[in-house]
C-alpha positions in Angstrom: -109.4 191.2 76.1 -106.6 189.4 77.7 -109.1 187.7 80.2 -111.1 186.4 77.6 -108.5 185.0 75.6 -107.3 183.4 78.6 -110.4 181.9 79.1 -110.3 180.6 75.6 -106.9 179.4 75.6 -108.0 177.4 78.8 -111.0 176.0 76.9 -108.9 174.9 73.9 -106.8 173.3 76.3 -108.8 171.3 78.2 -110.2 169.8 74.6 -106.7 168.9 72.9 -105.7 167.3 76.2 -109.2 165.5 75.8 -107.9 165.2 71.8 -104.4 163.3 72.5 -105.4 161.1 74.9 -108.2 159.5 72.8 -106.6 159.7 69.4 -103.2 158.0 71.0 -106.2 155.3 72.4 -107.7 155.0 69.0 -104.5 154.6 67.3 -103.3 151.9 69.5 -106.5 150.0 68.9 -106.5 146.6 66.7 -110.0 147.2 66.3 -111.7 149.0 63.1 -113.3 151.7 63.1 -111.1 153.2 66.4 -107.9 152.3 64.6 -108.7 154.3 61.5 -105.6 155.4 59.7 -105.7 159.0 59.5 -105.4 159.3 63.1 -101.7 158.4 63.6 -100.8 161.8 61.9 -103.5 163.2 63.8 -101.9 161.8 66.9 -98.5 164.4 66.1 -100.9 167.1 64.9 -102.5 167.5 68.1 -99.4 167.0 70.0 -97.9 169.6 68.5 -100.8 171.7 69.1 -101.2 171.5 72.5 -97.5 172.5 73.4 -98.2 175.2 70.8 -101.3 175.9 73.2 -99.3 175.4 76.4 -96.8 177.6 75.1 -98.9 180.9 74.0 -100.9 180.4 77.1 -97.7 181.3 79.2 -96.9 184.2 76.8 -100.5 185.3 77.6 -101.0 185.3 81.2 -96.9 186.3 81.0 -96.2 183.6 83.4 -92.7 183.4 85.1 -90.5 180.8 84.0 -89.5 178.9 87.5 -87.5 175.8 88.2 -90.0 172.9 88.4 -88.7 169.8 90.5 -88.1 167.2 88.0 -87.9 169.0 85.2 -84.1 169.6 84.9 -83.5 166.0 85.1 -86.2 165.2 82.6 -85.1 167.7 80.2 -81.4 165.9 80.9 -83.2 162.5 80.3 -84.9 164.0 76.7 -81.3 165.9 75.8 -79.8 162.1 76.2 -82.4 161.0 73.9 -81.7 162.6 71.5 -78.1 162.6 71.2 -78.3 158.2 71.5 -79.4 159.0 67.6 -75.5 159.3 67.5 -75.0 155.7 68.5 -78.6 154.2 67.8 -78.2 151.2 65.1 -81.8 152.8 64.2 -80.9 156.5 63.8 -84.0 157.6 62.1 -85.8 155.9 64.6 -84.5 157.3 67.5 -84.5 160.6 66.3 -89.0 160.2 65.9 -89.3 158.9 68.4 -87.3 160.9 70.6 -88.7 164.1 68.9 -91.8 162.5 69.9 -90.9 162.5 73.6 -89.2 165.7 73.6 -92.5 167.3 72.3 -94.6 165.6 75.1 -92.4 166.6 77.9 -92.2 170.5 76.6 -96.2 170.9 76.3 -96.9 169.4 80.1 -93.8 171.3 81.4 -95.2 174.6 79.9 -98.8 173.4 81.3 -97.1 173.1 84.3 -95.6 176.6 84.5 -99.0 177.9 83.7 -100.5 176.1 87.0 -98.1 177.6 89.3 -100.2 180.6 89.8 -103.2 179.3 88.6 -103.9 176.0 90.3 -107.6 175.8 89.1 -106.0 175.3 85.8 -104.7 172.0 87.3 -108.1 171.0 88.4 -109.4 172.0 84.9 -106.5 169.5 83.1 -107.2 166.5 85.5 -110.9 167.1 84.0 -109.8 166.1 81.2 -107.7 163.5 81.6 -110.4 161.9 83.5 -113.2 162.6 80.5 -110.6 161.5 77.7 -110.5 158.4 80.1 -114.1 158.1 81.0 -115.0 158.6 77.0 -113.1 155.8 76.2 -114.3 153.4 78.1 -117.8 154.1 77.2 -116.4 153.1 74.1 -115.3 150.2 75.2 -118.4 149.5 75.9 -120.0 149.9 73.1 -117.4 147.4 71.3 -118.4 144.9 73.5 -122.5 145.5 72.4 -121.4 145.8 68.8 -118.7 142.9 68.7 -118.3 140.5 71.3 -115.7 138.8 69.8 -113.2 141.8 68.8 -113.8 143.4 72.9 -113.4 140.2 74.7 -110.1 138.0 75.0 -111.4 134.7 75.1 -110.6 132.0 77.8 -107.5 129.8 76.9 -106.2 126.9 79.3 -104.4 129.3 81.5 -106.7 131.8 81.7 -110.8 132.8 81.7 -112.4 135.6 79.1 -110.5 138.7 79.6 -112.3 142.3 78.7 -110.6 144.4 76.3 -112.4 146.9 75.6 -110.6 148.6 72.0 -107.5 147.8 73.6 -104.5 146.1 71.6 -104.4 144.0 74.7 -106.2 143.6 77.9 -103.9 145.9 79.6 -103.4 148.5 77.6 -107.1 150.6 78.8 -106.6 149.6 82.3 -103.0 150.7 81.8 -104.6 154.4 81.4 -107.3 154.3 83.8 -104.9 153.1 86.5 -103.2 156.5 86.1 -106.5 158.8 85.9 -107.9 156.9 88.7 -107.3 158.9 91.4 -108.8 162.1 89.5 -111.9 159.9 89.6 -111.6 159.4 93.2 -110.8 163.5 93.6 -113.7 164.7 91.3 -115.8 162.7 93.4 -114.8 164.3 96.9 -115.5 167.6 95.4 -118.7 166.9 93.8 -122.3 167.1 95.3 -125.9 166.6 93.8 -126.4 165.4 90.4 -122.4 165.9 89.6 -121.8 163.2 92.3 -123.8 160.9 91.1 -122.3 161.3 88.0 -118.7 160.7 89.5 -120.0 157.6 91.4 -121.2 156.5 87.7 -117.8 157.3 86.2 -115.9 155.6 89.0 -118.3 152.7 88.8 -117.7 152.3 85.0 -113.4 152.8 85.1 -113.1 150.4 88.1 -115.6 147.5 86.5 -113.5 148.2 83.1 -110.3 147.2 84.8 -111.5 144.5 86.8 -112.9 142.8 84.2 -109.8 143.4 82.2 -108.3 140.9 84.1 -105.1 143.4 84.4 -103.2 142.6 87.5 -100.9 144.9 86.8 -103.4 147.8 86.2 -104.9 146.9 89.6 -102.2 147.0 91.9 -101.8 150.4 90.4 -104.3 151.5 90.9 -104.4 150.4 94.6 -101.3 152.3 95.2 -102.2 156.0 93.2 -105.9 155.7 94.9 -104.3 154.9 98.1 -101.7 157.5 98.3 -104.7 160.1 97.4 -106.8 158.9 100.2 -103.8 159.1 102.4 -102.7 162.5 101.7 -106.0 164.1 102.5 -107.9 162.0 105.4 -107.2 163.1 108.5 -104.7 161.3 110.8 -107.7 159.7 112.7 -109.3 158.4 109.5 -106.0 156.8 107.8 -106.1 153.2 109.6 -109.9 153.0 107.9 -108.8 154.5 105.0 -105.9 151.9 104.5 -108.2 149.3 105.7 -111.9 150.3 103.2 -109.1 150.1 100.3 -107.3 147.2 101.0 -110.8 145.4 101.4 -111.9 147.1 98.2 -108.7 145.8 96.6 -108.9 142.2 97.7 -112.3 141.7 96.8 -111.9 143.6 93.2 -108.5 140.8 92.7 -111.0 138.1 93.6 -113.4 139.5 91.0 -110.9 138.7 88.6 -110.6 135.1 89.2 -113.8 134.4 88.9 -113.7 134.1 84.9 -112.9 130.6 84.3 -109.9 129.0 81.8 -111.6 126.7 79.1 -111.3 123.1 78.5 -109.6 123.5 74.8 -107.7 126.7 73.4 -110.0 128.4 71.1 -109.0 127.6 67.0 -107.8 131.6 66.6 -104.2 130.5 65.5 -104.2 127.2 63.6 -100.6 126.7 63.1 -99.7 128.0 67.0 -97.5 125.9 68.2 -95.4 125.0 64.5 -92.3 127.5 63.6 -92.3 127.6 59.9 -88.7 127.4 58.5 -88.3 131.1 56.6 -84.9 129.9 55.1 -82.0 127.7 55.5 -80.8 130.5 57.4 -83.4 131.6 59.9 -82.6 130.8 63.3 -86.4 130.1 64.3 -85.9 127.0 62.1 -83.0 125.5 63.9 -84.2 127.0 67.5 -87.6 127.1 67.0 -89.4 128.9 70.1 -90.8 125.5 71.0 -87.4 124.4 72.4 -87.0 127.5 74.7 -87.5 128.0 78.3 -91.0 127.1 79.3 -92.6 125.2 76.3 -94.8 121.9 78.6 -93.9 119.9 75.4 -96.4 119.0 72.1 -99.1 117.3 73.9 -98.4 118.2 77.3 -100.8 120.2 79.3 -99.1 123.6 80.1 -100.7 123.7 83.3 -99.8 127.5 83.8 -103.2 128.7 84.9 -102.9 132.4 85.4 -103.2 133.7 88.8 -102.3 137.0 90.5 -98.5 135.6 91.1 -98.2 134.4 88.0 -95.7 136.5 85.8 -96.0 135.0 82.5 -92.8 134.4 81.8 -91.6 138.1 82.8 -89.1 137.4 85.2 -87.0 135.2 82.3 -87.8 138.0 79.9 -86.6 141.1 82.2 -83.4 138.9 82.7 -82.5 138.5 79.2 -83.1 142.0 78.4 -80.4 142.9 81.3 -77.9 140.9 80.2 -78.8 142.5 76.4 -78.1 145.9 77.9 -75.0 145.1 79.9 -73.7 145.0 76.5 -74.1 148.4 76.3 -74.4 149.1 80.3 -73.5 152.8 80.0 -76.0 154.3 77.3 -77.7 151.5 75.6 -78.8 151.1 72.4 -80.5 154.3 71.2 -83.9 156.0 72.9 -86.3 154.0 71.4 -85.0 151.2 70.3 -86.1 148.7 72.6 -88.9 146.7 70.7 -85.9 146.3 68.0 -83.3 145.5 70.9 -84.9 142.9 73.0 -85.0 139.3 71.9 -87.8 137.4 73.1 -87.0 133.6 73.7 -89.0 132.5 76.4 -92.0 130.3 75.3 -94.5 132.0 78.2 -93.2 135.5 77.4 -95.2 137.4 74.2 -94.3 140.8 73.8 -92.1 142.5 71.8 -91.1 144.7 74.6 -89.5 144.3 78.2 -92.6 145.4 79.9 -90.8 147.2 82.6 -90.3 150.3 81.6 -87.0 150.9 83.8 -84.8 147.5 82.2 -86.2 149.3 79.2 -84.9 152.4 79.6 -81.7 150.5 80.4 -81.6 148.7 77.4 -82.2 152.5 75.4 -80.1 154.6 77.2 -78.1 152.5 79.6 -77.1 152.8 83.3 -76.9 156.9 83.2 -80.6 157.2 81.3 -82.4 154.7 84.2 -80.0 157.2 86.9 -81.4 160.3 85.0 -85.1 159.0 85.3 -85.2 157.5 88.8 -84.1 160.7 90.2 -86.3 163.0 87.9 -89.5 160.9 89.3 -88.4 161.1 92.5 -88.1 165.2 92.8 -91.6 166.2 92.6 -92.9 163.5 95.2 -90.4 164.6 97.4 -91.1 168.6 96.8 -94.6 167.5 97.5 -94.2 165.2 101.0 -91.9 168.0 102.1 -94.4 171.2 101.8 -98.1 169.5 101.7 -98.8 171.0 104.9 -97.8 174.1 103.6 -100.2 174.2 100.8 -103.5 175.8 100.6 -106.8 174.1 100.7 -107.4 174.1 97.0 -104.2 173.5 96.0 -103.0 170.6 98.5 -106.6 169.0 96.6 -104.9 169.3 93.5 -101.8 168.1 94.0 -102.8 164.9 96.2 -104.5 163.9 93.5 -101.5 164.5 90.7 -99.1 162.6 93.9 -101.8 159.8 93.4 -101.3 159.7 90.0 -97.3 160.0 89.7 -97.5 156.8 91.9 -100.0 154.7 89.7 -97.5 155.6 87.1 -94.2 154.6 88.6 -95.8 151.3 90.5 -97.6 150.3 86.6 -94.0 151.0 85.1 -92.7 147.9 86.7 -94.7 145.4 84.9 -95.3 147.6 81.6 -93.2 149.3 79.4 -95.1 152.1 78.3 -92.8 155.3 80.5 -91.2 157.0 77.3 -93.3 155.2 74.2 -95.2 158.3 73.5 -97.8 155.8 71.5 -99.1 154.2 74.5 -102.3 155.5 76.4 -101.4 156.1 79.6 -98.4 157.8 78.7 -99.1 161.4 78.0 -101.6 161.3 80.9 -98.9 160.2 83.1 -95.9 162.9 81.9 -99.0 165.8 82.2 -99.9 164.4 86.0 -95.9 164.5 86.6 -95.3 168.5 85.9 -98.4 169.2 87.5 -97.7 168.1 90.5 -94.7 170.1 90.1 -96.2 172.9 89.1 -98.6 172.6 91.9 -95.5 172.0 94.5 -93.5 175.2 93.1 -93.1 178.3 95.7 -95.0 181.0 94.3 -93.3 184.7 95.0 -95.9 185.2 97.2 -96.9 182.7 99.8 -99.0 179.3 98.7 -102.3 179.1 98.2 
């Protein structure tokens, strides 16, 4: 009886994984039908049931509670979360959305206890992270068959026709596939016959997603988590032309995304871009209008700020204001999620509400001690793992290559994005569940590893 409903418990597992990744996806969307309201309480519902899932599946197999690399750090990180409600100008926000991470980080650290003795459980997860993924895209696709106009960015001056899939932006998808990449890559290793060809399709489908996406970011990600994988399980005579295939692969796929080019006029989508409308004889926009900040060519001026792979759209300016915001606050920020309402965007090449690098964020949330606290916690479980690969058994060295893979997409995509703690963006969950994982996967086991 227990062996079935451990079996079962698996099974319901693997499907809310599958459940939260798409439903966060949907409700990021702009685009109707995939942003349909009832799934942002859906999006806490099944949240809360997989760490209700995670959790009973430990009672279950009565799995020992063991110290995972990482996870006393990240459990320090969520505890100062929560308590910057005390200080937070937004208490109520900080509170949900801190709640929010807290719920996250306990259902993949009880996933991860589970895997400990139980690696296949591990391979069975990154299944379906990659299907949440994979399912997705597809979807993705079919925007772009059903509505051109809603799944493709359309070339500007400064840039060509960007895919975007049911994204919010061209980067959000990619964003997610960067990080499930590399379970891609391992499902196809350990694949033969019609399931290979399958992987090759799947792989074929997340790669020509991101490319045409457009998403530099994304790619370099991706680059580094696939290239870590490959790394960690070629053979020392195989590495130079592992490094080497990639690297070509990575060029060519960054020349890919050139190719779209930027149009002779800015499409009519926003007929009074470029005008601040005056709110009040108060509002700062109408004395400062955005128009006079860093960056703006000038009215009829040609911006002549053609996007390339160096270009940072403005991010540089941007992640320098929001430092000198947070050394305001340099020792525990503003509050845990605060940092759409903190950061004051001024520069005229900059558009986001957020940082978009998660670490200034984290510094403008919870200061010098909450980028300390996650620095080191990312650190512990890639360092468990480089120190006692070798040591691992077949099966689970597979595994946890492939979650190391991951953990780096992550970290290397949370320069340009913030997206680390926002429990609403895509790639998000998948990244915290790769993250104990691997630390599941890298914990000693009483008896020896396998």
């Amino acid at each position: 009886m227990t062996l079935r409903l451990r079996d079962q418990l698996e099974g319901a597992i693997q499907v809310t994984v599958v459940g939260l990744i798409v439903v966060v996806a949907f409700v990021a969307s702009h685009i109707q039908p995939w942003n349909y309201p009832g799934f942002r309480p859906m999006r806490t519902f099944v949240l809360l049931e997989l760490g209700a899932l995670a959790v009973t599946y430990l009672v279950v197999t009565r799995a020992r509670l063991r110290p995972l690399p990482g996870a006393l750090v990240t459990g320090a990180f969520t505890l100062l979360a929560l308590l910057s409600a005390a200080w937070s100008p937004h208490a109520g926000l900080t509170m949900d959305r801190a709640l929010g991470f807290a719920a996250l980080v306990v259902a993949a650290a009880a996933l991860a206890l589970g895997v400990v003795d139980r690696p296949r459980v591990a391979g069975q997860l990154m299944l379906a992270l990659l299907a949440a993924t994979t399912l997705i895209a597809i979807v993705g696709l079919i925007e772009l068959w059903n509505a051109y106009d809603g799944a493709v960015l359309p070339a500007t001056k400064g840039q060509g026709a960007r895919f975007n899939g049911i994204g919010q932006n061209p980067n959000q998808i990619p964003m997610l596939i960067a990080v499930t990449l590399p379970f891609a890559l391992w499902a196809l290793r350990e694949s033969s016959g019609w399931v290979r060809a399958g992987a090759v399709g799947v792989v074929l489908l997340l790669v020509g997603s991101l490319v045409a996406s457009g998403s530099r970011g994304a790619a370099i990600a991706a680059f580094a988590g696939c290239l870590a994988y490959l790394l960690a399980v070629a053979t020392r005579r195989r590495r130079m032309l592992v490094l080497a295939g990639t690297t070509v692969l990575f060029v060519v796929a960054i020349a890919v995304m050139q190719l779209p080019q930027p149009a002779a006029e800015n499409p009519d989508l926003y007929p009074e871009f470029g005008s601040t409308p005056k709110l009040g004889p108060l509002d700062l926009n109408g004395r400062l209008p955005l128009e006079s900040e860093f960056g703006f060519p000038g009215e009829n001026a040609d911006p002549g700020k053609t996007r390339t792979l160096f270009f940072t759209s403005g991010r540089f300016q941007a992640w320098e204001t929001a430092v000198e915001q947070g050394l305001d606050r340099p020792i525990a920020g503003y509050g845990f999620g605060t940092e759409d309402e903190t950061f004051v965007d001024r520069s005229y090449l900059f558009v986001s509400e957020a940082v978009e690098n998660s670490f200034i964020g984290v510094f403008l949330q919870l200061g010098a001690v909450g980028v300390a606290l996650l620095l080191l916690a990312l650190a512990l479980p890639l360092a468990a793992w480089l120190r006692i690969r070798s040591e691992l058994g077949p099966e689970r060295r597979e595994y946890a290559a492939a979650c190391a893979g991951a953990v780096v997409a992550g970290i290397v995509l949370a320069v340009p994005q913030s997206y680390l703690t926002s429990v609403g963006s895509p790639p998000t969950a998948a990244f915290w569940i790769a993250f104990f994982l691997l630390a599941g996967l890298v914990t000693r086991r009483s008896a020896a590893c396998a």
